[in-house]
C-alpha positions in Angstrom: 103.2 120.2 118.8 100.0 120.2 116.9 101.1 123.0 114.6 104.4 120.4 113.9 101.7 117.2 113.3 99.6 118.6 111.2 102.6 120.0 109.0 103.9 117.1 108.6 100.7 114.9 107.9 99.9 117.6 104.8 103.4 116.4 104.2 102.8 113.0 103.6 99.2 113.5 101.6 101.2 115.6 99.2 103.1 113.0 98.8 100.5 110.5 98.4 98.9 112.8 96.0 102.2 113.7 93.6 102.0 109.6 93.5 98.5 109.5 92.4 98.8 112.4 89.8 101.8 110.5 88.2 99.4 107.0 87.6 96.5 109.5 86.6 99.1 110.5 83.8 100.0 106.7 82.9 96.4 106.0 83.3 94.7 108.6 81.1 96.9 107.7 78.2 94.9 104.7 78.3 91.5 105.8 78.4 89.2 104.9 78.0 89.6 100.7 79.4 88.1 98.9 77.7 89.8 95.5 78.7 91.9 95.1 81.7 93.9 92.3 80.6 95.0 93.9 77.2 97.0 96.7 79.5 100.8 96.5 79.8 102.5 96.1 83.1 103.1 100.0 83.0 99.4 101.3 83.3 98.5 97.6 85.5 101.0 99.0 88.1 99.6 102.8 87.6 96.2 101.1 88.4 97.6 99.1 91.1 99.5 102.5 92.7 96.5 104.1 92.7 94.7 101.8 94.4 97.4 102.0 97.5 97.8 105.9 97.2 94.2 106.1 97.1 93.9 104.0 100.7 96.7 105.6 101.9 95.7 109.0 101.9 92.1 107.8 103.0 93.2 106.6 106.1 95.4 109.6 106.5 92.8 111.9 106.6 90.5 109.9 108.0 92.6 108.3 111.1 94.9 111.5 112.0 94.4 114.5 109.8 90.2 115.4 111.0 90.7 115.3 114.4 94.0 117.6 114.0 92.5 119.8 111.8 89.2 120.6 113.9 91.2 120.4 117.3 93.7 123.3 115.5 90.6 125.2 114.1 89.3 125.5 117.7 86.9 122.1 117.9 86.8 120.0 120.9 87.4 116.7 119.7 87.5 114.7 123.2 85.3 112.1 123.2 84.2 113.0 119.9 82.4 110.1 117.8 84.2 109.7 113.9 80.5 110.9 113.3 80.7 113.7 115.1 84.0 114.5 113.8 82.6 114.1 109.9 78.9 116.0 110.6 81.7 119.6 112.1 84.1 119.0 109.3 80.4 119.1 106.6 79.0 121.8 108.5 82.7 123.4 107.4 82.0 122.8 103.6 85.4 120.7 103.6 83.3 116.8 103.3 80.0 115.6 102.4 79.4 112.6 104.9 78.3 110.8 101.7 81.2 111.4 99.9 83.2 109.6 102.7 80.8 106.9 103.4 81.6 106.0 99.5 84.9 106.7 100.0 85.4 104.3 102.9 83.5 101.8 101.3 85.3 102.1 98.0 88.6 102.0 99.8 87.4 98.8 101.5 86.3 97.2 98.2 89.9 97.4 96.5 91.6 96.6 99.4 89.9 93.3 99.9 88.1 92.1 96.8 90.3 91.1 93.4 87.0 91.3 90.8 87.7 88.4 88.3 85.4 89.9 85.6 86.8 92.2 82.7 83.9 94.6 83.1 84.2 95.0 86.7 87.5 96.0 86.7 86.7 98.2 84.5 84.0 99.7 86.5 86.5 99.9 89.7 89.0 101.9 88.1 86.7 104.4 86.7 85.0 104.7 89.9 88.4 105.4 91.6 89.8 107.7 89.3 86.6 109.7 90.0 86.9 109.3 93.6 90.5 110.2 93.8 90.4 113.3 92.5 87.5 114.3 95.0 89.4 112.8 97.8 92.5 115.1 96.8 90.4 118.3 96.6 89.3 117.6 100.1 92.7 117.0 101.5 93.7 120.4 99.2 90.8 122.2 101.2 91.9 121.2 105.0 95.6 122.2 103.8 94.1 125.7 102.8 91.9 126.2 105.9 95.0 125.2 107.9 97.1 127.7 106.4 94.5 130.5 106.9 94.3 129.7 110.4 97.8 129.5 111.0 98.4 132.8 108.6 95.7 134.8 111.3 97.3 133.6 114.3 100.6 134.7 113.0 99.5 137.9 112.2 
């Protein structure tokens, strides 16, 4: 049952990762921005998908794919804090607790707040193009340490 969630949750973040890596390839034709507004509807809704993919695969990881992962490698998550979950999944290598803090707070930012000035856009989508690709490594990581684990135990 486990084995079958957690295959099918790497599913989905592929997913939302092949999504991402298509805008990274509208995006970077564009770069660097330099003004928002000047963009075509193209690269705005690459920016825009991003964005989404970006959450989505946040709150993947974040709300189903730790606990699975640590419960598979061995981990009792019961009554586990998300802190408790994050500081086991450092200790790993796989997160820095920082990294997520920024992440959650990035992913909070975009989802809620529509900055009206040129050079703050400008700033946000920088910023997440830096952070996706450092949120895609770590969902690449737990994919890899999941297929170890499940490569010994078939063995």
């Amino acid at each position: 049952m486990l084995l079958n969630r957690l295959n099918s949750y790497f599913f989905e973040a592929n997913k939302h990762i092949e999504l991402m890596q298509d805008a990274f390839e509208v995006i970077e034709k564009v770069l660097p921005i330099d003004n928002y507004e000047k963009l075509g509807n193209l690269e705005k809704f690459a920016v825009n998908a991003l964005i989404f993919r970006f959450s989505k695969l946040q709150d993947l990881l974040g709300a189903k794919v730790f606990r699975s992962y640590l419960e598979f490698s061995g981990f009792s998550v019961a009554e586990k804090s998300f802190f408790d979950i994050l500081k086991e999944l450092e200790k790993e290598g796989i997160i820095d607790i920082d990294s997520w803090s920024e992440f959650r707070i990035l992913r909070n930012q975009v989802a809620h707040d529509y900055p009206q000035d040129d050079d703050e856009i400008i700033e946000s989508i920088d910023f997440i193009l830096k952070k996706s690709k450092e949120l895609i490594k770590i969902s690449h990581k737990l994919e890899e340490r999941f297929n170890e684990i499940k490569q010994k135990r078939d063995s």
